[in-house]
C-alpha positions as CSV (number, residue, x, y, z in Angstrom):
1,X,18.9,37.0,69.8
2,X,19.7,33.4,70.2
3,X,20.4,30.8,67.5
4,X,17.6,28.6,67.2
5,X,17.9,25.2,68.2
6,X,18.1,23.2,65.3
7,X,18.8,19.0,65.1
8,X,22.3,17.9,64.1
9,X,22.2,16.0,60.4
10,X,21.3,12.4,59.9
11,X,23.0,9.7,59.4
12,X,21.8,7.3,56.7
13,X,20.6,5.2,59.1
14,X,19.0,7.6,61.1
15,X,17.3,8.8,58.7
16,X,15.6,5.3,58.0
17,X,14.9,5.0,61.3
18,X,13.1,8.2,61.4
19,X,11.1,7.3,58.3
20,X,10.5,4.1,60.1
21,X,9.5,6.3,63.3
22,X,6.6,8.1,61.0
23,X,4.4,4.9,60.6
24,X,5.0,3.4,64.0
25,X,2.4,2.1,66.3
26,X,3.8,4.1,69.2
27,X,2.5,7.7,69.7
28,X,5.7,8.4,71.4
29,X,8.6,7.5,68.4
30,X,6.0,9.0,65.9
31,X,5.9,12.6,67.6
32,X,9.8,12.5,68.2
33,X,10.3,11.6,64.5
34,X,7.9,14.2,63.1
35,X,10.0,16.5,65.6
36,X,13.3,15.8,64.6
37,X,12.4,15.2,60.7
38,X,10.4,19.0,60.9
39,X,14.1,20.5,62.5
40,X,16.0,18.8,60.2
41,X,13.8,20.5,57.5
42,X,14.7,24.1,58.9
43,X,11.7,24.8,61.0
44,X,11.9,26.4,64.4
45,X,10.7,24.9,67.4
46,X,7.7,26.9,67.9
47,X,6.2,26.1,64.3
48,X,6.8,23.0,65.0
49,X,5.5,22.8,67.8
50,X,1.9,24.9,66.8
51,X,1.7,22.3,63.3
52,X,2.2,19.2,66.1
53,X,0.0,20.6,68.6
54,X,2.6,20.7,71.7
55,X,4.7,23.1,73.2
56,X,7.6,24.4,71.9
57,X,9.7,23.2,75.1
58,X,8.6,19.7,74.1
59,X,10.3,20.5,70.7
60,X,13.6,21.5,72.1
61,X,13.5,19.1,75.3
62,X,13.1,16.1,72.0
63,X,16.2,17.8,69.9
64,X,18.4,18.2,73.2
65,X,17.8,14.7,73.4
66,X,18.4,13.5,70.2
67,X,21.8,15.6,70.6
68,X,22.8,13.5,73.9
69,X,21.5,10.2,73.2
70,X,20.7,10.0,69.1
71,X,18.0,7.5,68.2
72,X,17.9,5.9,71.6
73,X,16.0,9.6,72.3
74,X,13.1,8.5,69.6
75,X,12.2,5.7,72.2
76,X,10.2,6.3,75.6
77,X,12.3,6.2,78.6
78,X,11.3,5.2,82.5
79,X,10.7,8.5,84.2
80,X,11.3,6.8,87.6
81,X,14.2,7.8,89.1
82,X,16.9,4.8,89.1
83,X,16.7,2.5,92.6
84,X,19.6,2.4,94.1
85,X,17.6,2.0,97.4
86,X,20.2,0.8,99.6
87,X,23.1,3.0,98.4
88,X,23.0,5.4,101.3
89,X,23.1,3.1,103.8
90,X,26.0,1.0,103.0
91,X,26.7,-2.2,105.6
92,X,28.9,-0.1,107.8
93,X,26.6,2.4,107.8
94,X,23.3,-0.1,108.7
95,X,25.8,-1.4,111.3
96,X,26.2,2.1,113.1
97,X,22.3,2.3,112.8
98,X,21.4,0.0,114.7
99,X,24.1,1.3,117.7
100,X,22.5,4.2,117.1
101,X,19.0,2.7,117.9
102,X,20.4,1.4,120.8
103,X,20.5,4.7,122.4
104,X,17.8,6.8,123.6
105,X,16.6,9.4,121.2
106,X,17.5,12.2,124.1
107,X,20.9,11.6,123.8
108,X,20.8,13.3,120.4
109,X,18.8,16.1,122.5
110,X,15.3,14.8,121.2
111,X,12.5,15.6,123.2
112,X,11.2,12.2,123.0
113,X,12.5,8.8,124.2
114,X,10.8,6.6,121.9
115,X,12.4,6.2,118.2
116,X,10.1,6.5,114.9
117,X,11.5,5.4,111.6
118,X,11.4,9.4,110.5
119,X,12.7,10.2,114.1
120,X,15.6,7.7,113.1
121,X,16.3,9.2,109.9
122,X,16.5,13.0,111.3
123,X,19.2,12.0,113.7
124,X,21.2,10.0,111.3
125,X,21.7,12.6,109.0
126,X,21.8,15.0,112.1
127,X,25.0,12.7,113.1
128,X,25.9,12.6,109.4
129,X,25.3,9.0,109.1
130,X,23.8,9.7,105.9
131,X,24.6,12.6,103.2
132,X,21.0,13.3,102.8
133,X,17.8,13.2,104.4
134,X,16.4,9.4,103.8
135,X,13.0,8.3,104.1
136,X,11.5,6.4,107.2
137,X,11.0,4.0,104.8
138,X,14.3,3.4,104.0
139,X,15.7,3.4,107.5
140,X,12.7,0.1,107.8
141,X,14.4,-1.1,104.8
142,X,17.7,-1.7,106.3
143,X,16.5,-2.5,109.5
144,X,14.7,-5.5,107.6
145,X,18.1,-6.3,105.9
146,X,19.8,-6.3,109.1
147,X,17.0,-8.8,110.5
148,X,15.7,-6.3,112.7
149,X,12.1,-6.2,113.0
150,X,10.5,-2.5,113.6
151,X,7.0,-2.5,115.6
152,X,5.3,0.3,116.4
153,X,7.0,2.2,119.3
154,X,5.2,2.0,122.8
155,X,5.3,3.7,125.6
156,X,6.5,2.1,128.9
157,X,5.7,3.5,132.3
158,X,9.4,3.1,134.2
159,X,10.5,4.3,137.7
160,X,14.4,4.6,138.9
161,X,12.2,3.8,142.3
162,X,13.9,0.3,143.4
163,X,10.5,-0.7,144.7
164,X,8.7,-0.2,141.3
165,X,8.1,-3.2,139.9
166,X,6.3,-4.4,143.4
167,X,4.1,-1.0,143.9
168,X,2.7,-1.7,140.2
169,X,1.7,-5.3,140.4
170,X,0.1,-4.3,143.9
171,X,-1.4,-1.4,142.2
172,X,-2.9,-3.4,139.6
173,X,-4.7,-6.4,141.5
């Protein structure tokens, strides 16, 4: 059987700050405190967790923290992943992008000719442009940092007939 998880001791300051964490304002700092102060005291996850009225995974996920970060885990974090929105596309990559857009989406054996932003984003990692699979969003992204405005693809009617461009204006009036 496994070792129960238990917290690490306190330092003399931590241990204020967990005091401190008992009367605070913020729901959060006061259940991590209670957490860590009940592990400190010898209980097991699960107790706690049943006296707090949480799960025990909540429990441990709280001690794993306090382990990693110490009292910086008593405060809420962002869950949001970090932005780094423009990592992926670097300059030289945005560059080769927009050569890319140049072409006609059957080159890269597409069966369309007209580009969408996710269309776009397929082929670049299908060419390995990218390491991962980005949003159409972020291919409009760097198109807008490149000062390259995306509209909404439409479809022209084209002939390689030489005598097109007069058949369809006659056509039309």
């Amino acid at each position: 059987m496994k070792k129960p998880l238990d917290v690490r001791p306190f330092s003399t300051t931590e241990q204020h700050a967990l005091q401190k964490g008992l009367r605070s304002s913020d729901a959060f700092v006061m259940r991590r405190s209670q957490i860590l102060i009940a592990s400190a005291h010898g209980q097991h996850a699960r107790v706690i967790a049943e006296t707090l009225g949480c799960d025990d995974q909540t429990v441990r996920h709280a001690i794993q923290a306090f382990h990693a970060r110490g009292l910086a885990a008593v405060r809420r974090q962002s869950s949001a992943p970090p932005r780094t929105p423009h990592a992926v596309l670097t300059p030289a990559r945005r560059q080769h992008l927009r050569a890319l857009l140049h072409q006609s989406p059957r080159t890269f054996g597409q069966p369309t000719s007209v580009w969408t932003l996710d269309l776009a984003a397929d082929v670049a990692y299908a060419v390995g442009m990218t390491p991962r699979r980005v949003s159409g969003e972020t291919i409009r992204q760097a198109l807008s940092i490149l000062q390259t405005r995306w509209k909404r693809a439409k479809h022209w009617i084209t002939s390689p007939d030489p005598a097109y461009a007069r058949k369809k204006t006659s056509a039309i009036a």
